[in-house]
C-alpha positions in Angstrom: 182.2 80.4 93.8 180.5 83.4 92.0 179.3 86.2 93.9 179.2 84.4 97.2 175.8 83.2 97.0 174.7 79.9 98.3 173.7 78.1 95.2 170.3 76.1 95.7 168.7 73.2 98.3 172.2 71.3 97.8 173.6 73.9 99.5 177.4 74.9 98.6 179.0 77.3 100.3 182.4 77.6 98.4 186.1 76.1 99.2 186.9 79.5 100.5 184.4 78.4 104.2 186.6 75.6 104.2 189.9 77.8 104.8 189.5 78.7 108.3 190.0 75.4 109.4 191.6 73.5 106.7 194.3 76.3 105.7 197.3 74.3 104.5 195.1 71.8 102.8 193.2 74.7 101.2 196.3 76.6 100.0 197.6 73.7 98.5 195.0 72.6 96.1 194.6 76.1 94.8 197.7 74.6 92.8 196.8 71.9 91.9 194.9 71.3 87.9 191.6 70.2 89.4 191.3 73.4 91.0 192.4 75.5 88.0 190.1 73.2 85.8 187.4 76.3 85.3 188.0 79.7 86.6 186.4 83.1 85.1 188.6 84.2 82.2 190.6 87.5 82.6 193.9 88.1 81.4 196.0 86.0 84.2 193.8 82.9 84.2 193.7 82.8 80.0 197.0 81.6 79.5 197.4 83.1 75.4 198.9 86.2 74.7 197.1 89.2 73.4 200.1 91.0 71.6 200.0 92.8 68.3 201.7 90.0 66.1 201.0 87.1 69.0 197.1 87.4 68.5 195.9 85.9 65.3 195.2 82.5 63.9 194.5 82.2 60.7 192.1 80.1 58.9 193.0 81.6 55.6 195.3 84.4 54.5 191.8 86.6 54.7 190.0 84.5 57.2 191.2 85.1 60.9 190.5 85.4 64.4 192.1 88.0 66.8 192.5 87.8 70.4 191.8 91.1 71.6 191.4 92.9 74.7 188.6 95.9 75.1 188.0 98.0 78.0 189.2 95.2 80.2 187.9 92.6 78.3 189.0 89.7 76.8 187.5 89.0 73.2 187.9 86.6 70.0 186.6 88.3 67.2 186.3 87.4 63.6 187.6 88.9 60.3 187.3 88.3 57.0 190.0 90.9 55.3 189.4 94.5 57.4 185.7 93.6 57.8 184.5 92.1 61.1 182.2 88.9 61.3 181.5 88.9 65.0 182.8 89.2 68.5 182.4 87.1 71.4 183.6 87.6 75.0 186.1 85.1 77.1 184.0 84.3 79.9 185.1 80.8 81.3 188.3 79.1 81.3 188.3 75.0 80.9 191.6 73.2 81.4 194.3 73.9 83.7 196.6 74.3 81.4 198.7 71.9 82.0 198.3 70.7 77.9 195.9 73.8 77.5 192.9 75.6 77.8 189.7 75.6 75.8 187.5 79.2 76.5 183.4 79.5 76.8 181.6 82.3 76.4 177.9 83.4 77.5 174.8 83.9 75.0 171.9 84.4 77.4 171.8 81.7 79.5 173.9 79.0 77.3 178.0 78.4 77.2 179.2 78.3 73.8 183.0 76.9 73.1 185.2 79.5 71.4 186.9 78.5 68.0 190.4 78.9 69.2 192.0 77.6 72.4 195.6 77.3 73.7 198.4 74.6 73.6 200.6 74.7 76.3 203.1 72.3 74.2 203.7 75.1 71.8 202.9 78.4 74.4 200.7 79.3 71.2 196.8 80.1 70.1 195.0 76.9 68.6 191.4 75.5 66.5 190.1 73.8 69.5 190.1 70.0 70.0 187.3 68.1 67.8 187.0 71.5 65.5 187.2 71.5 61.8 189.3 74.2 60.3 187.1 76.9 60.3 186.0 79.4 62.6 182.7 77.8 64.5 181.0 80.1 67.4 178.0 77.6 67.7 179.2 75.0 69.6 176.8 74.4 72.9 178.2 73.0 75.8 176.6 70.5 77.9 176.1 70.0 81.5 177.7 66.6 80.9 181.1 68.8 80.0 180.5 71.2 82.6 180.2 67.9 85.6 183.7 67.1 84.9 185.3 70.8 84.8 183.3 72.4 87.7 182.0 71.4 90.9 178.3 72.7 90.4 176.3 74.5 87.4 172.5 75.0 88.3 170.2 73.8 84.9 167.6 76.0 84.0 164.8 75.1 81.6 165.4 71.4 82.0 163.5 70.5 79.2 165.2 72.8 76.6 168.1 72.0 74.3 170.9 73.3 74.1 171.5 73.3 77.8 170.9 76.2 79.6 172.1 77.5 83.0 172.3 79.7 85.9 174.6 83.0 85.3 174.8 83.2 89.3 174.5 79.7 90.6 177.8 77.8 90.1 181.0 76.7 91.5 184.1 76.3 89.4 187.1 74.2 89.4 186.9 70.8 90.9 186.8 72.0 94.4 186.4 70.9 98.2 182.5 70.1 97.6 182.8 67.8 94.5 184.3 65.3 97.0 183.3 65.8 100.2 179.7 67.1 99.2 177.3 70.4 99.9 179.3 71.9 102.7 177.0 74.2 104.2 175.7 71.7 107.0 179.3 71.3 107.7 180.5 74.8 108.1 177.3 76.0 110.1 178.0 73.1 112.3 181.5 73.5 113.1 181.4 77.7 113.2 178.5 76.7 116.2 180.3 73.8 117.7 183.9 74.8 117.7 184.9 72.6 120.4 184.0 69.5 118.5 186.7 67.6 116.5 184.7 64.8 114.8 184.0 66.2 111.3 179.8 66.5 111.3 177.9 66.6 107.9 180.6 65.9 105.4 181.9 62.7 103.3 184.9 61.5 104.3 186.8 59.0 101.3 188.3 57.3 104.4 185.5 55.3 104.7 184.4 54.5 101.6 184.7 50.9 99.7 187.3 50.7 96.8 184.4 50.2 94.7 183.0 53.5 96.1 186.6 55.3 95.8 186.6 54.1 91.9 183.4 54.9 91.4 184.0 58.4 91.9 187.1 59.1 90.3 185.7 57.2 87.2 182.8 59.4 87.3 184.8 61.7 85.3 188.1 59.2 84.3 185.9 56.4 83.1 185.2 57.0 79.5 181.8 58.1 77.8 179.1 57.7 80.3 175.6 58.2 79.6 173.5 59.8 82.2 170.4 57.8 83.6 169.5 61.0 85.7 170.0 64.6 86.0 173.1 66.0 85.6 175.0 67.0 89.1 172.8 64.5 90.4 175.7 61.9 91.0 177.9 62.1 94.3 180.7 60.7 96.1 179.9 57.8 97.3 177.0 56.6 95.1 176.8 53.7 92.7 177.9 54.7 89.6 176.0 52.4 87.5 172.9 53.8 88.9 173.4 57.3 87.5 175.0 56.8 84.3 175.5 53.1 81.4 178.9 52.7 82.3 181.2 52.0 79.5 182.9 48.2 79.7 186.4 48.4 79.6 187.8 47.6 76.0 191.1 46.5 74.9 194.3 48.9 75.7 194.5 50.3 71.8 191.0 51.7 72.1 191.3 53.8 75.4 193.1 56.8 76.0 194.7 58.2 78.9 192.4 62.0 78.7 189.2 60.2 78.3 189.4 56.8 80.7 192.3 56.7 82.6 190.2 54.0 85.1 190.4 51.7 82.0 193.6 51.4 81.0 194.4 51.4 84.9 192.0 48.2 85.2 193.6 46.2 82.3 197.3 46.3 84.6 198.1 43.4 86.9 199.1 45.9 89.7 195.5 47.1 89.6 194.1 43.5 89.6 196.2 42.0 92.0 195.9 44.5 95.1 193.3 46.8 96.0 195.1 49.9 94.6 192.6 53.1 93.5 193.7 56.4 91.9 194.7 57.8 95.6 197.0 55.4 96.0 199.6 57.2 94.0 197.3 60.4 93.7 197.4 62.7 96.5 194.4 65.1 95.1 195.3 67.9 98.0 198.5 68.9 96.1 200.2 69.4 92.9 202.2 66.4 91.9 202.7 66.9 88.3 206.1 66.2 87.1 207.3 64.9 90.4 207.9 61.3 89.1 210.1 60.8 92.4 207.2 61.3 94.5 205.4 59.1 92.1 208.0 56.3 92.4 207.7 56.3 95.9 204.2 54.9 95.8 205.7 52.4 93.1 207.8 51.7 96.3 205.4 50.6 98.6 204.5 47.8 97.2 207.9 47.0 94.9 210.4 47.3 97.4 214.2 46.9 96.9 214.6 43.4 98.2 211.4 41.9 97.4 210.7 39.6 94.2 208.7 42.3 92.9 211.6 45.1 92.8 212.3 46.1 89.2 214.2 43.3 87.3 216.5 45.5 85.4 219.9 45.4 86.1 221.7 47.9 84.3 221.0 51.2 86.3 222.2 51.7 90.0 219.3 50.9 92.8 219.2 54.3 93.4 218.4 55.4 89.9 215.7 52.7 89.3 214.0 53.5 92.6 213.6 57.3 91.6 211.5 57.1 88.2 209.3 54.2 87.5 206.7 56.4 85.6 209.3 57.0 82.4 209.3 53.0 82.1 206.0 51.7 83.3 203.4 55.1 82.5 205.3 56.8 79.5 203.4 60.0 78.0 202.6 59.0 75.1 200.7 61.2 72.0 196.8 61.3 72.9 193.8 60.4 70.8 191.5 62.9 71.9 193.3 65.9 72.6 194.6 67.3 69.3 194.7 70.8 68.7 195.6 72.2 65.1 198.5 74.6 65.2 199.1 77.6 63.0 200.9 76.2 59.8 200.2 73.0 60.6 197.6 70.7 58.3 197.2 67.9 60.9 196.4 68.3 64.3 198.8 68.2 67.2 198.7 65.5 69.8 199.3 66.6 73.9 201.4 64.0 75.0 199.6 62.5 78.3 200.9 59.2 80.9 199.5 56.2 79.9 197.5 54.6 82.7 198.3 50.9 81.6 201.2 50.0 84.0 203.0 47.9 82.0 206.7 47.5 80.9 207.4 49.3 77.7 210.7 48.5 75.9 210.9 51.1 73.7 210.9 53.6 76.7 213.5 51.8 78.8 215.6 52.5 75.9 215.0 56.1 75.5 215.5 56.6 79.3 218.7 54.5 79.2 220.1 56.7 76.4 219.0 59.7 78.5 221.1 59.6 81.3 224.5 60.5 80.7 227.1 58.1 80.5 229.3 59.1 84.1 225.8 57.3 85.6 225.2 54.2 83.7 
């Protein structure tokens, strides 16, 4: 939350009122990538480095961009030979990091999206997804972008393109309030009512439809949606198809695991043959990434050793099968939409990213197979 202010009639407050009572829960999700999905941009929460030698892309042998730091700065600035273009400031930070990061920067009251991000699969500077291979400053963000990698951006000038936005008013990351709603109700409640246990003022997924849990998580892991009303507008446990035209689900080769991971999750018969949502295996209080164990153990509870629908193959020891079903049933595979184009390189790179389709995918069993050495086969 910036500067501490409450941010309009919808009333945040901030994750940090939430910490008094909900400390461990609080502390945990400060790990977690939907936390760390925007922050302000200084030189821990960019993740590229700003060393003589470690600084530059180039475009051409003449045509470059250096990351540079200046009076406690951060700044990419643009050079053709000695002469410099321009200079704009890191101000935001989108993306966790976990692939990479893509970096905004304020003109007025509009975000702009910086030429060169960062690619966490090569710990190296980048073009930014979707840009050609040249150095663009000009690229506006929207409030669309900004609903999916914060929890709230006031709009300003609603009638004005490109978007414009509040300086002040705005809570990063993905945090408490994007799921449980406008907290202050709830905090002045509770901070006046301290003997009471029965959370007041606040949305609780507990009691929400799967149609209601889907809805939300799709909000953001659905695809291209199209709004119907203003941005920020949408909420946990609204209809979805009364805020935005909600994409159909297509066939498996035409999704991708960045962009709609609710589609290829709703073309697997685990998804259409139980009432499973995302929090099934998700638990969105803590980081889980790369703990396929604790993954599998989800996979457990409804594919238990000793039922008909315990995994078929036979080659690996009980044991083994029961600790990674992700590397044979959600393989990372390359990703459509994030591509960033290394230095040297004349095609873009793909993040590699877990496919959401639970299927069975032979050519990963094998690679898995050969990847365990031979004392455990």
């Amino acid at each position: 939350m910036v500067d501490g202010s409450v941010t309009d009639e919808l009333q945040y407050v901030g994750s940090m009122s939430c910490k008094s009572c909900h400390a461990e829960v609080y502390q945990n999700h400060l790990l977690t990538p939907h936390h760390l999905t925007s922050q302000l941009a200084d030189s821990i929460s960019v993740k590229g480095k700003f060393d003589e030698g470690k600084n530059i892309f180039f475009y051409t042998p003449e045509l470059f961009v250096a990351m540079e730091k200046q009076h406690h700065q951060l700044y990419q600035t643009l050079y053709s030979g000695n002469k410099k273009i321009k200079s704009k400031s890191f101000d935001l930070v989108v993306g966790s990091g976990v692939r990479g990061q893509t970096y905004l920067t304020w003109q007025d009251s509009t975000l702009y999206q910086l030429p060169i991000g960062y690619f966490t699969t090569v710990d190296s500077w980048a073009n930014s997804p979707g840009f050609s291979n040249r150095p663009i400053f000009n690229r506006p963000i929207t409030a669309r972008c900004l609903e999916c990698h914060s929890t709230f951006f006031k709009k300003t000038l609603t009638e004005k393109q490109p978007d414009h936005f509040s300086k002040k008013n705005f809570v990063l990351g993905i945090e408490c309030e994007k799921c449980h709603g406008p907290g202050k109700q709830h905090v002045d409640f509770h901070q006046n009512n301290a003997q009471s246990k029965e959370g007041k003022f606040i949305v609780s997924f507990k009691n929400f439809s799967r149609t209601q849990q889907l809805d939300f998580c799709r909000s953001c892991h659905g695809g291209k949606l199209v709004a119907k009303k203003p941005a920020f507008s949408f909420k946990a446990g609204d209809n979805l198809g009364d805020y935005f035209k909600v994409d159909s689900v297509q066939a498996s080769t035409t999704l991708d695991s960045h962009g709609n991971q609710y589609g290829m999750l709703s073309l697997s018969k685990c998804f259409r043959q139980s009432e499973m949502t995302c929090t099934t295996c998700h638990q969105v209080h803590k980081n889980q990434k790369g703990n396929v164990s604790e993954f599998s153990v989800r996979c457990m509870n409804c594919h238990a050793e000793g039922t008909k629908s315990f995994c078929a193959f036979k080659k690996l020891p009980t044991t083994q099968l029961k600790q990674n079903c992700v590397q044979c049933h959600m393989p990372e595979k390359n990703s459509n939409s994030v591509r960033m184009l290394v230095q040297g390189n004349d095609v873009p790179m793909p993040a590699k990213m877990h496919v959401h389709q639970i299927a069975v995918y032979q050519e990963e069993v094998v690679k898995y197979i050969n990847s365990i050495p031979l004392s455990n086969n």
